[in-house]
N, C-alpha and C positions, 0 to 999 in steps of 0.2 A: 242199271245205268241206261238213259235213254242215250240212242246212238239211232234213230229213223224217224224221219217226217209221222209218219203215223204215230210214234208214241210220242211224240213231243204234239203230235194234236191231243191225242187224252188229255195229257201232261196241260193244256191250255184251255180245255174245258172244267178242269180240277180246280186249278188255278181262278181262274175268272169266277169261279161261284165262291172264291171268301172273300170275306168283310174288309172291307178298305183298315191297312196296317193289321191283319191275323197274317203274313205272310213273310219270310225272311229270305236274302240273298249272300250267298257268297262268292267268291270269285276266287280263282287261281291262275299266277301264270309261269310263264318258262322265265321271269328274266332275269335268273340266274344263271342261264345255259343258254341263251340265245342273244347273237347280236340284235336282232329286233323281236321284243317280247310280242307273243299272240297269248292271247284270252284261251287255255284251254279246259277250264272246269266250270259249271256252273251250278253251286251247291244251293236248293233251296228247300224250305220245311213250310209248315203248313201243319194244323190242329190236327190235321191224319197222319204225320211225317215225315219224312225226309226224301230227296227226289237228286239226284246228279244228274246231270245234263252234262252232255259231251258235245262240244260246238265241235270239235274238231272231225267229228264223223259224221254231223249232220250240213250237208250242202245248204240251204235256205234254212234260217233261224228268224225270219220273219214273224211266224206265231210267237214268240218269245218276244222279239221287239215292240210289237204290237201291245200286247199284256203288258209289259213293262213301262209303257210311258202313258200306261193308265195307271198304276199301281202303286199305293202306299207302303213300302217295306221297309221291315227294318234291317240295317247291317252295324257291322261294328266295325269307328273308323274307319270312312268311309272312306276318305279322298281316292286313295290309290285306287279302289276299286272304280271310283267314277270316272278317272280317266281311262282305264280300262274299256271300261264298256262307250265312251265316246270314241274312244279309236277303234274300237271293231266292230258297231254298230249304229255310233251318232247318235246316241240317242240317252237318258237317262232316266231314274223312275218320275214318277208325276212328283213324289215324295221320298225323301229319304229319311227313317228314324233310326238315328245314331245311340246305339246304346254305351257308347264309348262319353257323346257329349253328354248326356243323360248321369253317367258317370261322375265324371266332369262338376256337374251342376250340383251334382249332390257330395261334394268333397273327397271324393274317391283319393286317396295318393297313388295308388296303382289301379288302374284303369283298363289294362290291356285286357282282352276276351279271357286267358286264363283265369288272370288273376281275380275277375269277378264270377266266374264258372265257379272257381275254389272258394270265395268267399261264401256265395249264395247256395253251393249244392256240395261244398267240402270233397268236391271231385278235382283231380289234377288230369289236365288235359295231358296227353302224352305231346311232346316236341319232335320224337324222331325223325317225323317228313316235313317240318318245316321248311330246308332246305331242298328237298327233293323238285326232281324235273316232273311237272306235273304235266309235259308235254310227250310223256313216255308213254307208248302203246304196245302190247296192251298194259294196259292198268293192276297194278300187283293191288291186294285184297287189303294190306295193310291201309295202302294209298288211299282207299276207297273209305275206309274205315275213319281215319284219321280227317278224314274231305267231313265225311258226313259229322263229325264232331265239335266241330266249328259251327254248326249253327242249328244240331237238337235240343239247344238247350235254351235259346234264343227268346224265342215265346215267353215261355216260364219266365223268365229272367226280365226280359222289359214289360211284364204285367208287375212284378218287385220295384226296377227301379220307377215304373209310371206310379206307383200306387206313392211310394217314397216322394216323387218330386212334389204329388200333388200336396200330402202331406205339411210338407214343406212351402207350399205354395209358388213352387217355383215350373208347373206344370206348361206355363202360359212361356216363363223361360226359353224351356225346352225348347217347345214346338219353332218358336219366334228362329232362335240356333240352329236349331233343323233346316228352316227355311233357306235360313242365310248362307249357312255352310254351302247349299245343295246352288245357290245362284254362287257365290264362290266358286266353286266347281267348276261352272259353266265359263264365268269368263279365265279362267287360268287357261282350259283348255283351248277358249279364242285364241290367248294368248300364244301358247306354245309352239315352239317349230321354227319361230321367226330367227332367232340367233341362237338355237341350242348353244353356243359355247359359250354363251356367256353365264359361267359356271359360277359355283359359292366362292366368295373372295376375288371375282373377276373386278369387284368395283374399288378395289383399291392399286388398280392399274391405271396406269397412263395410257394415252393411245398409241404409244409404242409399245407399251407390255400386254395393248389389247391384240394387235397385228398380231405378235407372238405366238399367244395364247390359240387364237383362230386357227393360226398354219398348223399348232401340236396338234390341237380338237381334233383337225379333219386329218392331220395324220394318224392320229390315234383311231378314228371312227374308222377307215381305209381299213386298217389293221387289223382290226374287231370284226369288220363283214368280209373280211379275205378270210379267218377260221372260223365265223359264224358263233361268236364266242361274246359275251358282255363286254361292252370296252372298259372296267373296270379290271378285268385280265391280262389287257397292254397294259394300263399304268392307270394308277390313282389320278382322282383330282385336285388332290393336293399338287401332284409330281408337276401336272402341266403350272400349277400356281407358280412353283418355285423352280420351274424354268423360265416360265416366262416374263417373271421378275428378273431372273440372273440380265433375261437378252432385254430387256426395260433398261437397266442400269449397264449395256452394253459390257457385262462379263459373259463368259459362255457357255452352254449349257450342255453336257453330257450326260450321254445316254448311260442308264445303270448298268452298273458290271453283267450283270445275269443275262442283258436281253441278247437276244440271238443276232449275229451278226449283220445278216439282211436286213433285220427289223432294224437295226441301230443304224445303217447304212441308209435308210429312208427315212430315219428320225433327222440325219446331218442333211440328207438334201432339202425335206421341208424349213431346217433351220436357216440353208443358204438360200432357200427362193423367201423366206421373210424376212431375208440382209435385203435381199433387192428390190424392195417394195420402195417406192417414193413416199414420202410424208402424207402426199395427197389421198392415199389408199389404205393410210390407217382408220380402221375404222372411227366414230364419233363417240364420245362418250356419252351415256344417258345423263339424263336431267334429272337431278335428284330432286325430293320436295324439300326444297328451304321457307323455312319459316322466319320472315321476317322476325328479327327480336330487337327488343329493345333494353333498356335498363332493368327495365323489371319483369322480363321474360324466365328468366332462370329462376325469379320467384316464385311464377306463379306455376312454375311446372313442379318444383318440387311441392306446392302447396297442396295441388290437384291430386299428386303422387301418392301424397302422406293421405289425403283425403278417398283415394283410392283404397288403398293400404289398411286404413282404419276399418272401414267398409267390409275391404276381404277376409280380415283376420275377423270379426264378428259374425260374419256366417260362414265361418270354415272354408274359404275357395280361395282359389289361386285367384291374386291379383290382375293376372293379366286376362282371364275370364271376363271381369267388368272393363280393363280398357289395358289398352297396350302401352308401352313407352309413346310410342307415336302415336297414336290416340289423342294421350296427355299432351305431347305437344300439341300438338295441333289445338285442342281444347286452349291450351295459355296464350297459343298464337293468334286465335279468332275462337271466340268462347262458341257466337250460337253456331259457327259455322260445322265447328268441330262437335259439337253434344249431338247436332241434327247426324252425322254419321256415323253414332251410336245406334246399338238395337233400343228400340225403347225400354227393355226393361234396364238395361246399363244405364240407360239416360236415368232414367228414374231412382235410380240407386245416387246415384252422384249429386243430381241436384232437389 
C-alpha cells in the first residue's frame, strides 16, 4: 500500500508511461460510518497490476490529481465515485470508461461488477467488506484483499466487453455514453449542496410540508455531526417525508418510540420553531418542466413510446437506454427540440 510522497512519485511515473485507457480506478469511502464521508482508498491496476493508494496517510496527493485529469480510465459505475473524487480533490479523469454502461449497451440484465466478474471469469467475488469502514487504520489484510479485487480483473474484462460492443457495432455507442455520463457528473456536482434537503419525494410537498421538511433535515444533519455518525442513523428519509406531510396537512408529527429522549426533545423543538415560521419564509417551490400539450400530445407520446419500445426489444436493451419517459415527452412536446437532446446514436435509432 502506498502511504508516502515518494512511493506515490514511483507510483506516478508507472502510471504516466501507459496507453491512454490500459489503466483502471477504484475508490472507497467511509460513508457508512461517518457523518461526512472522506475518500479513503484508492484502488488502481495497470497491465503490471494492482496498486492501493492510501489518501488518508499521504498529506499532498497532487502527483495523483495531476495524472488523473490527463487520464483515460476505466471504472465500473461510476457516478459515486465521481463525486467522490470532486469533493476531495475537484477534479476528475480526462475520461471515464464505464464497464457497467458497456454492460448496459450490450444487454447485460445484471450488470453489477460481480455479476459480470462471474459471468466472464466464472469467479465470485467475495461481499464480506462491502459494508466495512474502509476508513479504519491500520488496514486488516482481508480489507486489502477484497480492495484489490474490485478492479484485477478490470483490464481482461473491458478488452471482452470492447471487443463485444464493437462486434455489435455499438462501440461508437459506448464511447458517445461514456462521454456523456462523465459531463453529467460534472454538472450534478455544480449542482449539489445548494438545498441538500430537498430529498426524494420532497416534490410532492407544498411549501408548508417544504418549511417542514428543511427544520427535520437540519435537525436531523445536527444530530448525525453531534455522534459523527451517517444521518441515515437518526432516521430515514422516508421518516422526514412522512413527517413532514403529517405538519403539511397540519396533524402532528411524533418522534418514534425508540429515539432517546434528548433526541426527541430537539426533534419537538425544531418542530415548534417550524410552527413559527411566517408563510413568507417558506421556502419556494421548484419549477417543474411542463410541457405544453395539446389534444394530441398524449398521442404522440405513447406513439414515440411504443416506437422506443419496438427498437429496445429488437436489440435486446432496456428502453429507457435509447430514451427516458421524459425524453419521449419532451420529443411529443417539440419533436426537433427534444431528438437534438438525445445522444446521436439514440437520435439515430429513433428517427
Amino acid at each position: 500500500m502506498i502511504t508516502d510522497s515518494e512511493a506515490l512519485f514511483r507510483w506516478k511515473l508507472r502510471a504516466a508511461a501507459q496507453p491512454q485507457g490500459r489503466t483502471v480506478l477504484d475508490l472507497e469511502a467511509d460513508s457508512l460510518h461517518r457523518h461526512r464521508e472522506k475518500l479513503c482508498l484508492i484502488q488502481y491496476a495497470d497491465a503490471e497490476g494492482v496498486v492501493i493508494i492510501d489518501p488518508l496517510a499521504i498529506e499532498d496527493m497532487k502527483l495523483f490529481t495531476l495524472w488523473l485529469q490527463e487520464a483515460d480510465v476505466w471504472m465500473h459505475g461510476a457516478d459515486y465515485d465521481m463525486s467522490l473524487l470532486q469533493t476531495a480533490y475537484g477534479v476528475l479523469p480526462h475520461m471515464i470508461l464505464d464497464t457497467q454502461i458497456a454492460a448496459r449497451l450490450l444487454g447485460f440484465q445484471q450488470f453489477g461488477l460481480a455479476a459480470l466478474v462471474e459471468h466472464y471469469y466464472g469467479i465470485v467475488l467475495s461481499k464480506k467488506n462491502q459494508r466495512a469502514n474502509w476508513g479504519l487504520r491500520p488496514m486488516p489484510d482481508d480489507m486489502k484483499e477484497y480492495a484489490q479485487g474490485d478492479v484485477k480483473f478490470m483490464l481482461g474484462m473491458a478488452d471482452k466487453l470492447v471487443a463485444e460492443l464493437k462486434q455489435l457495432g455499438r462501440y461508437e455507442w459506448f464511447l458517445e455514453s461514456c462521454a456523456c455520463n462523465l459531463e453529467h457528473g460534472r454538472e450534478r456536482h455544480a449542482s449539489t449542496g445548494q438545498e441538500p434537503w430537498r430529498i426524494k419525494g420532497s416534490g410532492k410537498l407544498n411549501r408548508r410540508g417544504l418549511a417542514a421538511l428543511r427544520a427535520l433535515w437540519l435537525w436531523r444533519d445536527k444530530e448525525a455531526a453531534s455522534i459523527d455518525r451517517p444521518a441515515f442513523m437518526v432516521c430515514s428519509n422516508d421518516e422526514l417525508i412522512r413527517w413532514s406531510t403529517a405538519l403539511q396537512e397540519f396533524r402532528p408529527a411524533f418522534p418514534h418510540h425508540s429515539m432517546h429522549h434528548h433526541r426527541a426533545a430537539r426533534f419537538r423543538k425544531a418542530v415548534d420553531h417550524f410552527q413559527l415560521l411566517d408563510e413568507e419564509e417558506y421556502p419556494h417551490l421548484l419549477k417543474r418542466t411542463h410541457h405544453e400539450s395539446d389534444a394530441h400530445f398524449d398521442s404522440r407520446v405513447e406513439k414515440w413510446a411504443a416506437r422506443r419500445n419496438a427498437i429496445a426489444e429488437s436489440l435486446a436493451l432496456e428502453p429507457s437506454l435509447i430514451a427516458t419517459r421524459s425524453q419521449i415527452e419532451s420529443i411529443a412536446a417539440h419533436e426537433d427540440k427534444g431528438l437534438a437532446q438525445l445522444m446521436s446514436w439514440q437520435r439515430s435509432l429513433l428517427t
